[in-house]
Structures are given as C-alpha cells and as structure tokens.
C-alpha positions, 0 to 999 in steps of 0.5 A, a space after each residue: 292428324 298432324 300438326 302442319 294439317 291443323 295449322 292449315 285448317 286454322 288458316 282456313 277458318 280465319 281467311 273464311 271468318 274475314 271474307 265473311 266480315 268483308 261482306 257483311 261489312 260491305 252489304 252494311 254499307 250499300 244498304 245505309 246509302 240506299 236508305 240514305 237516298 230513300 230519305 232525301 228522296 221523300 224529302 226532297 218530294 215533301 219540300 216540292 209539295 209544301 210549296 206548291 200548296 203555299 204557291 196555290 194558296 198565296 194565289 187563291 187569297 191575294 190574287 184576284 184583289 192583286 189583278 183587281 188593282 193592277 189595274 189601276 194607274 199611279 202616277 201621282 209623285 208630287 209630294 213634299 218631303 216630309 211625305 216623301 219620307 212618309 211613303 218611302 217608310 210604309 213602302 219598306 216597312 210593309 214589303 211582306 213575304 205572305 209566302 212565309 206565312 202560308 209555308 209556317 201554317 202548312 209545315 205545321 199541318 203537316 207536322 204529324 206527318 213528318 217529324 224530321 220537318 221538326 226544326 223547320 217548323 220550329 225556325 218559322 214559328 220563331 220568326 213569325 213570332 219575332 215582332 211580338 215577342 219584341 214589344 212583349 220584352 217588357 218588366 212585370 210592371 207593364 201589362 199593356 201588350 197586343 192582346 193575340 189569340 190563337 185561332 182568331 182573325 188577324 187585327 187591324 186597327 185602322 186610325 183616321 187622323 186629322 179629324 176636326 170638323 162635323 163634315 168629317 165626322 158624318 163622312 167616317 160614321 158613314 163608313 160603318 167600319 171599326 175605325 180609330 178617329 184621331 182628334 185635334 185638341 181644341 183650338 180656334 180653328 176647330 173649338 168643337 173637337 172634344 164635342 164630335 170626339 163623343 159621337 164615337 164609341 173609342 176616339 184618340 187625340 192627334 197632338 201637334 208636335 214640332 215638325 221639321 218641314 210642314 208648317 203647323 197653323 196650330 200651337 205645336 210641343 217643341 223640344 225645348 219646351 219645359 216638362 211643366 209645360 208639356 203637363 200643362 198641354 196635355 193636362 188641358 187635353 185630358 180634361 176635355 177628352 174624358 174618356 182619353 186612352 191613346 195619343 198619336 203625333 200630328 208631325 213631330 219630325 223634330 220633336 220625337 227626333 229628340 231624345 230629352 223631348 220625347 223622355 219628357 212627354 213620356 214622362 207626362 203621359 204615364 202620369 196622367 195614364 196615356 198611352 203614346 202611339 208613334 205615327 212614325 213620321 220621321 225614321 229617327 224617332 227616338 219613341 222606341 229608344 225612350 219607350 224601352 227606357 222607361 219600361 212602356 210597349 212601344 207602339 208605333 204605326 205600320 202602313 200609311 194608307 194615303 200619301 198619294 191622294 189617289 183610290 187605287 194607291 189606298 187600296 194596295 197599301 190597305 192590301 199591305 197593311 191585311 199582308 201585314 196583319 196576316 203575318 204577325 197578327 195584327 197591323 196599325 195603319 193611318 189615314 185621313 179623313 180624305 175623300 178618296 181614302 174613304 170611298 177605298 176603304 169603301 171600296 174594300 170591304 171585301 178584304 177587310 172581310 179577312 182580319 177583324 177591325 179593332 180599336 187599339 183599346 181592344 189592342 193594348 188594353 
C-alpha cells in the first residue's frame, strides 16, 4: 500500500475518532439537563407539599379558637399612655409566624427522605433556636437558664400582678390553674400581703418603681436613690417574704429607663439571691443592657394579657402568648387580678390544654 493510501486512512480514522467524541460529549450534555430538570422537579413537588402539610396543620391547631374569638367586638381604645405603649409593646412583640414553626417540625420529619432538604432544616433549626440561645449566652458562673426539653409541652408561665387583697386571692386560687401571683410589699394600704403570699405554693414580689405617667399611691424606688437605700427596701421585703425568688416592677418606666438605677438594683438583688423579672413597661429599659453587664439571664415579659379590660381582647393576646410558647419553647405573659381576666383565663382552658403551666421557679431554677 502506498504511502498517500496510508495517510488517508489516518485521515479517516481521526475524523471518525472526533465524530464519536462530538457525540458522546453531546449525549453527556443532554443527559446532565434531563436529569438537572428531574431534580428541580421533585423538588419544586416537595416544597409544595411541605406547605400544605404546614397549611392544614396551622388550620387544625389555632383556627377554630381563631373563628371562636372573631367573633368577639374590641372596641375599647381609652387608655392612658403608659397603657398605650404597653399594648402597642406586647402587640408587636407577639406578632408570630406559627407557619414557621409547623415548616421547621415537618422539614425535619421528613429529613430521612430527602437529604438535599439539609440546609434548610439546619437554617429553621437556627432561627427557631435563636431566642434561647440569646438569654443562654451567659459566664459559666450564671446557672439560672429556661429549663427546655425536648419533646415536652411548650411552658407558660402566667404571672398576676398587683395581688394585695383576700378577695383576690379567693379569686385566683378559684381558677385552678398554675399561676405566678405577683404580691405588693406590705404597706398601710395593704399590711397583710406576706401573709396571703402563704396561701400559694410559689409567689413573687411586685415592686413599686418609679414611673413616668402613672402616679404610685405606695413608696416607690427612684433613680436617685442610694444603693443603701434600695438595700434597705429589699432587705425588708426579704424578710417578710421567706421563701422570695422572683422580683418583677410595678411600673417603673423612669427607674429601669435608668442605666446607674437599674446597675444598683441589680447589684442589691445578687446580694440577696434575687432574681429580677422585667415586666417590660417601658421599650427602653435599661434591664437587659445591665442584666449582660453583670453576667445574669435577662428575663423579661412577653405578652400583656390585659390592657383593655375586655373578655374577648384577653383571650386572643392568651392565644399570642400559647403561639409564642409554641415557637421558642416557652412564653412569660401578665395580667391582673381583674375579673374579666379571670373568667378568660377561665374561658381557656382548652388552649392552654396545649402548653404546660410553670412557675418561673420551675423556668429558671
């Protein structure tokens, strides 16, 4: 064979050997985008069935109490400032997505069926997580955290301040509920509250601070009162509460708005094993600022169950406080010792059927 013959034949050969790679290369191609389409596919069908799961199970949960207090009329807008900023607090504070919660819960049923659901599940776990790993970022000197465990009923604890009188405490002892009464020191006004504290497995202290529109008929702390004074105050209430855990402020918009105030009390507090809870009554208390300073778990309330002394508006900011329970794991929520306050807490045993009632002894301790 000749020479040219051969060299043709090469010629051949390399134009077939590069048809053929054309080819493979292209099925390569068309077979990545077919598969690439399957993939979004099945996921784009995963995504529209984790939703409406989440959908039909918000709906089953908190609709029919929803319908239920629809049908209540709210129409009661006569508050006074310092309610006012109250109300609009716990109103944002407890605007919730339990979408999000019912999304994270069912993402991670169905992890084992779908691994490439990975970093969702691990972005809603984080989220979901977020509010107690805040109050949790403490030294290893400070113990006291919200006591959580998996697989329980979310925790509510429900705190009545303002008690002071045998009438009312006749009136929550009726409820048979877990409550957290709230207790005035003693004074002339009311001499006998460290007695009626008694008649309550778990009770706490409603302190008097300085306010800037409510008018306090008792001795209230003031910003510019000495730390020997403040002592002095809460040396007195400890003695005749015994068995005192838990402090919470009756007002105080002036006092925890105050920096040096609130370092003060904090400082008193510790000495004497006290712990302050926050009833949040004004957006720029200086508790949480002074609470990290000093190494202590902030604690501060969620939901105000009654600015507006009406059954119906009760019962749905308790609905906000059980959404808010289901989200993080537990809520904080106050009220008076009011009569329509207690006939909705009444009224909602059926909701709170869903999340355990604790005392914030059985919180934080």
């Amino acid at each position: 064979m000749s020479k040219k013959n051969i060299t043709q034949i090469q010629r051949f050969l390399i134009l077939i050997i590069l048809i053929l790679i054309c080819v493979i290369l292209s099925l390569l191609i068309l077979s990545k985008k077919q598969t690439q389409s399957v993939k979004e596919s099945n996921e784009t069908n995963i995504n529209v069935s984790l939703r409406q799961s989440v959908e039909e199970s918000q709906s089953s949960v908190f609709k029919p109490l929803e319908q239920n207090l629809s049908k209540v009329d709210l129409g009661k807008n006569d508050l006074n400032e310092t309610t006012l900023t109250e109300e609009n607090l716990s109103k944002n504070e407890a605007n919730l997505s339990l979408f999000d919660l019912n999304k994270s819960a069912l993402i991670e049923q169905n992890l084992s069926k779908d691994t490439n659901l990975s970093q969702d599940i691990n972005l809603s776990k984080e989220q979901n997580q977020s509010p107690i790993l805040k109050e949790q970022n403490l030294s290893q000197k400070e113990k006291i955290k919200p006591n959580l465990t998996k697989g329980q009923k979310p925790k509510l604890a429900i705190i009545i301040d303002d008690m002071a009188s045998k009438e009312q405490v006749k009136n929550a002892k009726a409820l048979h509920l877990k409550i957290n009464p709230s207790f005035f020191p003693s004074h002339t006004l009311h001499p006998n509250t460290p007695k009626l504290a008694k008649e309550f497995k778990f009770y706490m202290v409603h302190l008097p601070l300085e306010a800037l529109y409510f008018q306090n008929k008792m001795p209230v702390l003031s910003p510019s009162d000495s730390e020997e004074v403040i002592e002095k105050n809460i040396i007195k209430i400890k003695s005749e509460f015994k068995d005192l855990r838990f402090i919470n402020n009756h007002t105080g918009s002036i006092f925890t708005g105050d920096e040096e105030a609130m370092r003060k009390l904090y400082k008193v507090l510790a000495r004497h094993n006290l712990i302050f809870v926050d009833s949040k009554t004004t957006h720029d208390s200086k508790a949480p600022k002074i609470a990290k300073e000093m190494q202590k778990t902030y604690i501060q309330r969620d939901v105000f169950l009654d600015n507006e002394d009406e059954v119906g508006y009760i019962k749905k900011q308790l609905l906000s406080a059980v959404k808010l329970a289901h989200k993080k794991g537990y809520a904080i929520v106050i009220g008076h010792p009011k009569h329509n306050t207690f006939k909705a807490l009444r009224e909602s045993k059926e909701l709170l059927e869903s999340v355990e009632l604790v005392y914030l002894s059985e919180l934080y301790e």
